[in-house]
One Martini backbone bead per residue (centre of mass of N, CA, C, O) as a GRO file, in nm:
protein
  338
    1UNK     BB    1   5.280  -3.970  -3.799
    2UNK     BB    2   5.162  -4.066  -3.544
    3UNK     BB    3   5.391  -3.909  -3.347
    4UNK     BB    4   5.260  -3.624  -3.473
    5UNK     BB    5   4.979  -3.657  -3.395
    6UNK     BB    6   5.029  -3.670  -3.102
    7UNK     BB    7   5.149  -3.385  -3.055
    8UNK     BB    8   4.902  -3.247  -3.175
    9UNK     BB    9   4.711  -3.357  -2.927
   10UNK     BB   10   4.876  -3.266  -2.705
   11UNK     BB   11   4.873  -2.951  -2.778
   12UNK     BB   12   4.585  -2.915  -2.798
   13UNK     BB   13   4.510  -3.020  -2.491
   14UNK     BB   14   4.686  -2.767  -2.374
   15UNK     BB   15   4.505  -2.524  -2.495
   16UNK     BB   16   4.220  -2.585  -2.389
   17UNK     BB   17   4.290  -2.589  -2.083
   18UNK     BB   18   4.395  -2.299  -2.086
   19UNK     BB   19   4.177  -2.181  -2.165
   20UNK     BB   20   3.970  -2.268  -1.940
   21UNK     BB   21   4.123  -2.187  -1.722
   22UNK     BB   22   4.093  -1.876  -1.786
   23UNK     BB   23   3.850  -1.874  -1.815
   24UNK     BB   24   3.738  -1.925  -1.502
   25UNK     BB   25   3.904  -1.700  -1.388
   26UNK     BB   26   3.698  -1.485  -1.484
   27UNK     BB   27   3.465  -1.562  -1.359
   28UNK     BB   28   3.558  -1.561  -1.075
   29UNK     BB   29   3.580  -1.241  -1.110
   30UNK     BB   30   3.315  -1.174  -1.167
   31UNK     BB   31   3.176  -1.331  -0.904
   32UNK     BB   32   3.350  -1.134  -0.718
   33UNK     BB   33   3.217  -0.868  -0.861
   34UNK     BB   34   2.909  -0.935  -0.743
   35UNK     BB   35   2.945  -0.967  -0.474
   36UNK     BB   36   3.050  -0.686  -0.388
   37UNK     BB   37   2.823  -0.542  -0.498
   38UNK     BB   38   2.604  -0.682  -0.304
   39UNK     BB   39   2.833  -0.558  -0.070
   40UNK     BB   40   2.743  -0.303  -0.107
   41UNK     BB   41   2.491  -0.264  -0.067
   42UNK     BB   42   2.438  -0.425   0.203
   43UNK     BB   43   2.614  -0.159   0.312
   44UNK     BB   44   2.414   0.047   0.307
   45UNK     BB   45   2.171  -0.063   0.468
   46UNK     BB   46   2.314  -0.111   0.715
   47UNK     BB   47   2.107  -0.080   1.014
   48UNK     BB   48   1.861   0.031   0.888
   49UNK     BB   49   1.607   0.250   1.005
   50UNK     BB   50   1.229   0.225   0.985
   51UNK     BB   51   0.942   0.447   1.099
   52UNK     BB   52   0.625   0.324   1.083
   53UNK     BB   53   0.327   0.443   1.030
   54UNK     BB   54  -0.036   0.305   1.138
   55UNK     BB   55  -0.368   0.442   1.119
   56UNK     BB   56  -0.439   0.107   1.078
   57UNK     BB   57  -0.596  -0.191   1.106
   58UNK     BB   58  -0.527  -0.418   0.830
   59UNK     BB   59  -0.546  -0.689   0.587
   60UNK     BB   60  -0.363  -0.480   0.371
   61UNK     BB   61  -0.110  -0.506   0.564
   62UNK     BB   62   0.031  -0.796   0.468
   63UNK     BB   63   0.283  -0.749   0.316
   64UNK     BB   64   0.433  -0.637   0.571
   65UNK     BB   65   0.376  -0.880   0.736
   66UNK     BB   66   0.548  -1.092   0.543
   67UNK     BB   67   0.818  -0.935   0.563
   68UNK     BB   68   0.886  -0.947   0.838
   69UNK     BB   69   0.809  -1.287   0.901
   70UNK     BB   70   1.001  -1.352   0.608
   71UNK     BB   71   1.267  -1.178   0.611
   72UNK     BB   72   1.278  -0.935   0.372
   73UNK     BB   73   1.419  -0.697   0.522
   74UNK     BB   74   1.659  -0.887   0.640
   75UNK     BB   75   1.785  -0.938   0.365
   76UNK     BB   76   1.844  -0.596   0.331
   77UNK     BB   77   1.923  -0.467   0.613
   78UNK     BB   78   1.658  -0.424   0.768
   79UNK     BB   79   1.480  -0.202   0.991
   80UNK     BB   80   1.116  -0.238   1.111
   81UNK     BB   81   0.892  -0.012   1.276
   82UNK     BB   82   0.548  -0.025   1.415
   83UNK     BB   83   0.331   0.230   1.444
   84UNK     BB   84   0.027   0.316   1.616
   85UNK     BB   85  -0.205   0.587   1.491
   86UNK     BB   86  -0.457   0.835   1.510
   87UNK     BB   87  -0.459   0.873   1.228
   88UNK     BB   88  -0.418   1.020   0.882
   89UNK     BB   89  -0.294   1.316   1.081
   90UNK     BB   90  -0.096   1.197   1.209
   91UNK     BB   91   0.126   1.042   1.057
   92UNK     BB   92   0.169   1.334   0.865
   93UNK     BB   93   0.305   1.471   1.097
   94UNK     BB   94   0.529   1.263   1.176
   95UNK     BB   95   0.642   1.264   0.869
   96UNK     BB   96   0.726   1.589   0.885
   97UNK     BB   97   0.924   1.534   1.148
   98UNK     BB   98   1.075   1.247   1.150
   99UNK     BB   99   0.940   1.010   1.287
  100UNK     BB  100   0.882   0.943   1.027
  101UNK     BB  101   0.964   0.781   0.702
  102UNK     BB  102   0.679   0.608   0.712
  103UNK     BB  103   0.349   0.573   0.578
  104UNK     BB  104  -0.007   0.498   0.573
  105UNK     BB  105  -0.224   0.624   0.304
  106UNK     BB  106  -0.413   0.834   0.190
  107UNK     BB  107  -0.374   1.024  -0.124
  108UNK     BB  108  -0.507   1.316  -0.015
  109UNK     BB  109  -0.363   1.405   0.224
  110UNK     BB  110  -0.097   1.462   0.035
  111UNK     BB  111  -0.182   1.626  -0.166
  112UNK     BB  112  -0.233   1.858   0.000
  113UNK     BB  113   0.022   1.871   0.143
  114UNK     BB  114   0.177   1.915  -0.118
  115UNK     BB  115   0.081   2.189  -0.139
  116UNK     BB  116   0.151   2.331   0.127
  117UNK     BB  117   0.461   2.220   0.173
  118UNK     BB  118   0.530   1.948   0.175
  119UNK     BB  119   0.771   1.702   0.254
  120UNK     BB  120   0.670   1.459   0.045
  121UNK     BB  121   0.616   1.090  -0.088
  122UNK     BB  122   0.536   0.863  -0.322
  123UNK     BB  123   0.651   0.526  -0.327
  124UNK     BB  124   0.369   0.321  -0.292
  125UNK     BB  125   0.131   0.030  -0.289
  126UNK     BB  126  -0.060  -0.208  -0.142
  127UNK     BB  127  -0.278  -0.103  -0.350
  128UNK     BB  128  -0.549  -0.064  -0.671
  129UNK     BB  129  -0.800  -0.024  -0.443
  130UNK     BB  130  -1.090   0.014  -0.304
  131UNK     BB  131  -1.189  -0.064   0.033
  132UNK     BB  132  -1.456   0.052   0.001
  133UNK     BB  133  -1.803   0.011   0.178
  134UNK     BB  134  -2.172   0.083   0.151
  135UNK     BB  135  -2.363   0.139   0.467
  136UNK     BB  136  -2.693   0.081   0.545
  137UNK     BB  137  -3.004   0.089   0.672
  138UNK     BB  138  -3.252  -0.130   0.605
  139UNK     BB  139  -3.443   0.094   0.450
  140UNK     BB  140  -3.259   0.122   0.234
  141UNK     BB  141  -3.220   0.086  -0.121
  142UNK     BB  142  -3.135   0.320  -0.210
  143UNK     BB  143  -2.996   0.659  -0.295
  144UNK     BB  144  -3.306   0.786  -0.281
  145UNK     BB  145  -3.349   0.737  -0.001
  146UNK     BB  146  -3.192   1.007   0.152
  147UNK     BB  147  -3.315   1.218   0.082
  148UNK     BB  148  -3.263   1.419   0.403
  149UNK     BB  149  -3.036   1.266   0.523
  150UNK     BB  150  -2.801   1.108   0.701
  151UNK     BB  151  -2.407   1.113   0.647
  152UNK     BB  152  -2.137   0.934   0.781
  153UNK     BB  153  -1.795   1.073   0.832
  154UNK     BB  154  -1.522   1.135   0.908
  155UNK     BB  155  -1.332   1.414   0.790
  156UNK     BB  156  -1.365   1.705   0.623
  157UNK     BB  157  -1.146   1.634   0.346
  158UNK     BB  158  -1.061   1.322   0.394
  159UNK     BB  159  -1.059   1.041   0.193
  160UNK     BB  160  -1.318   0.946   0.277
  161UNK     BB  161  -1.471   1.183   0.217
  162UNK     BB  162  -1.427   1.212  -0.113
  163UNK     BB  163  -1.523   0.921  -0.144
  164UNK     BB  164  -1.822   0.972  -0.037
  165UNK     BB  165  -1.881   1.248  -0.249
  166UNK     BB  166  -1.848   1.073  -0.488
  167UNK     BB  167  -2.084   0.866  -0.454
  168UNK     BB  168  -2.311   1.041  -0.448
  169UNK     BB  169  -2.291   1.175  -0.696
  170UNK     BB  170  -2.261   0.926  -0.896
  171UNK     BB  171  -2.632   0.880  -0.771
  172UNK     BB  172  -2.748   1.216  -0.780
  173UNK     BB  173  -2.614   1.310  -0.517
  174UNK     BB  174  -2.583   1.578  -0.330
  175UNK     BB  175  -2.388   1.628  -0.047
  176UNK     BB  176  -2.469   1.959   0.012
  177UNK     BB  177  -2.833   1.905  -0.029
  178UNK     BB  178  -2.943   1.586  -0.006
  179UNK     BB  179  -2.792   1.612   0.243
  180UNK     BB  180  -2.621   1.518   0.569
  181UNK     BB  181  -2.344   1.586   0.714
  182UNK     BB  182  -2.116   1.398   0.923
  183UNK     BB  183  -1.840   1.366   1.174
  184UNK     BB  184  -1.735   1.023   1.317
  185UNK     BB  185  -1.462   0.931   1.212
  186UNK     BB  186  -1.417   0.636   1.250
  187UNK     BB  187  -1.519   0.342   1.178
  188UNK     BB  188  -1.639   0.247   1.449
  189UNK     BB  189  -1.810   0.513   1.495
  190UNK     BB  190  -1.983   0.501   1.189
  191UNK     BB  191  -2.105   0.249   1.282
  192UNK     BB  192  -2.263   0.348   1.540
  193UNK     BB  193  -2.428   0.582   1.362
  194UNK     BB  194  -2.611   0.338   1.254
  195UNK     BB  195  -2.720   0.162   1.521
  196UNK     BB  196  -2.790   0.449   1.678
  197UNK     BB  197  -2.939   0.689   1.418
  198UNK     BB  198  -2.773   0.917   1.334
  199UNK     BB  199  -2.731   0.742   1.058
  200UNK     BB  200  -2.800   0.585   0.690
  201UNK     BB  201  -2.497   0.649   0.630
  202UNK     BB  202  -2.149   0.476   0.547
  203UNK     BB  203  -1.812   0.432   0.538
  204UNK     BB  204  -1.586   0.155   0.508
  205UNK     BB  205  -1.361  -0.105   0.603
  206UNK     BB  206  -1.175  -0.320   0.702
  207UNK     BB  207  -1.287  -0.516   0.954
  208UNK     BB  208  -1.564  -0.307   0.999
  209UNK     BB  209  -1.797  -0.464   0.784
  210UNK     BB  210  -1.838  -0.712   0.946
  211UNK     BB  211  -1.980  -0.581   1.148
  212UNK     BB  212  -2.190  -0.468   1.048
  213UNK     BB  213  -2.333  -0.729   0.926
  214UNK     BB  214  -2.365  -0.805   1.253
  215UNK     BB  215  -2.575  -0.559   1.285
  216UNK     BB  216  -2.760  -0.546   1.040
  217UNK     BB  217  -2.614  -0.403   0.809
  218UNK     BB  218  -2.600  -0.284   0.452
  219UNK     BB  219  -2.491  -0.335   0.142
  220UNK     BB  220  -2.497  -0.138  -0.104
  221UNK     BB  221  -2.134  -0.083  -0.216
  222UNK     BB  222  -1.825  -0.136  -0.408
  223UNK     BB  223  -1.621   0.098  -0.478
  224UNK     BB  224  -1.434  -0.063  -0.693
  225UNK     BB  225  -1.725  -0.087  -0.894
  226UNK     BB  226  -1.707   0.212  -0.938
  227UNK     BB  227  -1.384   0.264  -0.869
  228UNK     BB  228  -1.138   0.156  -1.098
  229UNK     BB  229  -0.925   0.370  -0.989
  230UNK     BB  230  -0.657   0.324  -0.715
  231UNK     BB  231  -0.493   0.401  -0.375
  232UNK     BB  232  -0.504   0.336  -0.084
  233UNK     BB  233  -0.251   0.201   0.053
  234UNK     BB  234  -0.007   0.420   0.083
  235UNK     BB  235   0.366   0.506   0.032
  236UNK     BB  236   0.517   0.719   0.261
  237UNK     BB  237   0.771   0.983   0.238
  238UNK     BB  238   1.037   1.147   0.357
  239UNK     BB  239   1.232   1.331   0.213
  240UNK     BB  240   1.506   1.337   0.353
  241UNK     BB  241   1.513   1.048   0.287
  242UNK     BB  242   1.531   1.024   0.019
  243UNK     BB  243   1.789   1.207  -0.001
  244UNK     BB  244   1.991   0.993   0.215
  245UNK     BB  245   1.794   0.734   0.167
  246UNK     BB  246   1.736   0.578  -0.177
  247UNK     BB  247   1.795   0.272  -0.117
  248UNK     BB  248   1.625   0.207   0.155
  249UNK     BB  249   1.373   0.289  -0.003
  250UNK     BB  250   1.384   0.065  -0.222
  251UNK     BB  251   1.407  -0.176  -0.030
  252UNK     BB  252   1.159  -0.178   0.070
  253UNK     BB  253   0.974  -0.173  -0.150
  254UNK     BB  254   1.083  -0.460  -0.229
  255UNK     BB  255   0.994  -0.624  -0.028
  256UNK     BB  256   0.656  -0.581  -0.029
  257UNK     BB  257   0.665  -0.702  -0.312
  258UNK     BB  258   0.754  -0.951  -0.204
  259UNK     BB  259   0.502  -1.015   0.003
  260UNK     BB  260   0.299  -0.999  -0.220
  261UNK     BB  261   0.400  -1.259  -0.378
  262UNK     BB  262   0.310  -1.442  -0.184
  263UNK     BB  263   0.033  -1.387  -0.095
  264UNK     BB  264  -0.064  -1.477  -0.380
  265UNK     BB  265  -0.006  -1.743  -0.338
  266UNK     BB  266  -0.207  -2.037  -0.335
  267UNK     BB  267  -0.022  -2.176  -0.107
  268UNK     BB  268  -0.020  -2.015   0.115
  269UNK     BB  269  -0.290  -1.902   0.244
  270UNK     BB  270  -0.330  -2.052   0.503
  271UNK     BB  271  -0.086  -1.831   0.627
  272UNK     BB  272  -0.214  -1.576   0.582
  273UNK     BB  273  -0.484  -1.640   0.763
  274UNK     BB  274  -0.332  -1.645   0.982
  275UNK     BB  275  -0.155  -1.392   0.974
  276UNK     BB  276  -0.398  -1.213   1.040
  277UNK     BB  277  -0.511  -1.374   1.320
  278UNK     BB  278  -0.226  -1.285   1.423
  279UNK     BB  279  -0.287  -0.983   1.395
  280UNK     BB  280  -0.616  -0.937   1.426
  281UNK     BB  281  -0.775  -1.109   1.629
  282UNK     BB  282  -0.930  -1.320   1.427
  283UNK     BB  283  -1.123  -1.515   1.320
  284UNK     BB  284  -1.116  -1.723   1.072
  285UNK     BB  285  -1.348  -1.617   0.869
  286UNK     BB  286  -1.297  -1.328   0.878
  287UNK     BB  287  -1.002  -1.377   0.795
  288UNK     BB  288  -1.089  -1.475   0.499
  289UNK     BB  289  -1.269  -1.235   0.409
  290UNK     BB  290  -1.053  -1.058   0.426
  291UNK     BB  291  -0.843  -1.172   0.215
  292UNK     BB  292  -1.066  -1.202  -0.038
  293UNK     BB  293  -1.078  -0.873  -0.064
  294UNK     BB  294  -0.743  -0.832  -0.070
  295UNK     BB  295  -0.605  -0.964  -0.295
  296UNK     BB  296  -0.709  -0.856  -0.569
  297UNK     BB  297  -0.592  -0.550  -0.451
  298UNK     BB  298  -0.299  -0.632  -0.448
  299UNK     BB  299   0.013  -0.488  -0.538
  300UNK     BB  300   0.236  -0.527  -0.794
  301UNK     BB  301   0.534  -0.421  -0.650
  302UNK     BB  302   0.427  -0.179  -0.521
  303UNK     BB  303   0.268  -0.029  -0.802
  304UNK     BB  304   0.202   0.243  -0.879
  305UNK     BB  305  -0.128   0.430  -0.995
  306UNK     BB  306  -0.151   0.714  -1.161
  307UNK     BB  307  -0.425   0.730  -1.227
  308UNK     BB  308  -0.525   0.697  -0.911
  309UNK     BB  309  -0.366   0.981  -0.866
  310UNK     BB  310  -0.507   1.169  -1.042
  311UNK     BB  311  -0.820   1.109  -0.928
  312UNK     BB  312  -0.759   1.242  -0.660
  313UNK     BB  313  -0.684   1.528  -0.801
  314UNK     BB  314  -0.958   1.583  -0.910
  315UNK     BB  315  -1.128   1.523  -0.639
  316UNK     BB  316  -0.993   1.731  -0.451
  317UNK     BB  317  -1.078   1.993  -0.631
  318UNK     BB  318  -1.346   1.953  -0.668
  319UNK     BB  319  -1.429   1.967  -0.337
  320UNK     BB  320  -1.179   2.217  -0.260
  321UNK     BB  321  -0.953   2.106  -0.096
  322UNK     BB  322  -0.818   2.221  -0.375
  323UNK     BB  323  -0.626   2.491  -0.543
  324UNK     BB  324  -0.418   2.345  -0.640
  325UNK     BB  325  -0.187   2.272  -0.882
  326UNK     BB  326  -0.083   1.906  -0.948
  327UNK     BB  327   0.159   1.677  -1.021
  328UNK     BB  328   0.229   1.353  -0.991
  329UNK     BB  329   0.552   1.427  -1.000
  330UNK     BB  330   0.528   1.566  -0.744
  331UNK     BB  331   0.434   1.289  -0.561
  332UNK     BB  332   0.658   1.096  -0.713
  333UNK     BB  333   0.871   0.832  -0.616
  334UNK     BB  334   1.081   0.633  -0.785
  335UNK     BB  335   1.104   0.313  -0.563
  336UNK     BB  336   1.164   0.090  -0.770
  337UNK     BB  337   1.283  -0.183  -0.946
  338UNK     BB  338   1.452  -0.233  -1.196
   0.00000   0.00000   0.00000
């Protein structure tokens, strides 16, 4: 009995062993059959190059500048190149010959631009919230203290101009009546304009905003309180790009949700904060109040808000500038991780 027990623990001790080995090899096999897929992705993106075009500077721009410093774009075998464009009309016209693959943008540029016939889409969003705040000369107390006054836009009809005629009328003012509207340009044009007297209210953004308060102007209001869903800073691309290379703006978008999500940690903080002083050139104070203003409103894994671009599509169409339909299925293109 003894001897015919070993021979039968002897038998199971090499039947398990068989086993092992079997899955081990199956692992094996799985696990070269991960990484081959894993090389075929990254075989897919490898060289590719996109020309990002970026018609401001601010440190809304966090995400962008965190996947560049730590690697994020190259992890994914992106090489991503950064320019700066004189104002979002320079960016979309940029877009659209395909000198830029993509490009930061107010939503409202695009929704007229692919109203008109653009092959241009909503990637991605950098923010899910309003960076404008409302700024008048010490005068103003209220918003009925404007009537008759002047008020000024950077250029009638673009997202600046909409949101800017959005909160007129939401305060009870008529922007065509009760006002007169001025085009002043750029953030800092806009801002000279309530310094120099020519007008007592404009919309600003950072870090255009904290100059505002250096020169003694008031904050009215800011516009995420009042304007509850919104995309900023989104992130458009080129229609045949979207065609041609579909992995490689999905991993572009993955890239940014990667540096959107180190952003927000907030072991990170003090690096973030230099990270715009070396990037913005600023004093360390207001870099920390420009990122304290930008942290809440950047969106996670730079995943648009539809209900925000559809208030963009209503109220492009109510101030006129807008005469066709157009859905926002039309506007996006859904270039997430899945």
């Amino acid at each position: 009995m003894n001897r015919f027990s070993n021979r039968a623990c002897m038998s199971l001790v090499a039947f398990f062993l068989l086993v092992i080995t079997v899955l081990s090899g199956c692992n094996s096999l799985n696990n070269a059959e991960s990484q081959n897929e894993a090389k075929e992705v990254s075989d897919e993106n490898k060289g590719a190059t996109i020309q990002m075009g970026l018609p401001s500077s601010n440190a809304s721009y966090l995400p962008l500048f965190v996947a560049d410093k730590k690697g994020f774009f190259q992890d994914r075998n992106l090489k991503v190149k950064f320019t700066k464009v004189q104002g979002g009309v320079t960016a979309i016209r940029g877009l659209q010959t395909n000198d830029f693959q993509v490009i930061s943008s107010l939503p409202e540029s695009v929704i007229t631009g692919v109203a008109q016939g653009a092959d241009v889409k909503m990637i991605g969003t950098l923010d899910d919230q309003s960076m404008y705040s409302i700024y008048t000369t010490k005068d103003i107390k209220s918003p009925e203290d404007l009537r008759g006054e002047v008020v000024a836009t950077n250029r009638t009809g673009n997202g600046t101009d909409i949101q800017l005629r959005w909160w007129l009328k939401k305060n009870g003012l008529d922007p065509d009546k009760d006002v007169r509207i001025i085009e002043a340009g750029e953030n800092s044009t806009r801002l000279q304009s309530l310094i120099t007297g020519q007008a007592k209210l404009t919309i600003l953004s950072q870090p255009t905003d904290l100059n505002a308060e250096t020169s003694g102007m008031k904050k009215l209001a800011v516009m995420r309180d009042e304007l509850k869903t919104y995309n900023h800073n989104m992130l458009m691309a080129n229609g045949d790009f979207l065609k041609n290379q579909p992995e490689v703006a999905k991993a572009f978008v993955e890239a940014i949700g990667e540096g959107t999500e180190y952003a927000k940690n907030p072991d990170n903080r003090e690096e973030m904060v230099q990270l715009i002083i070396d990037e913005l050139q600023m004093e360390k104070q207001d870099a920390e109040k420009s990122f304290d203003f930008v942290l809440p409103a950047l969106a996670d894994k730079a995943k648009i808000n539809r209900e925000g671009v559809q208030w963009a599509i209503d109220t492009t169409k109510e101030t006129g500038m807008l005469k066709e339909d157009i859905s926002t299925d039309q506007l996006i293109y859904d270039a997430s991780p899945k």
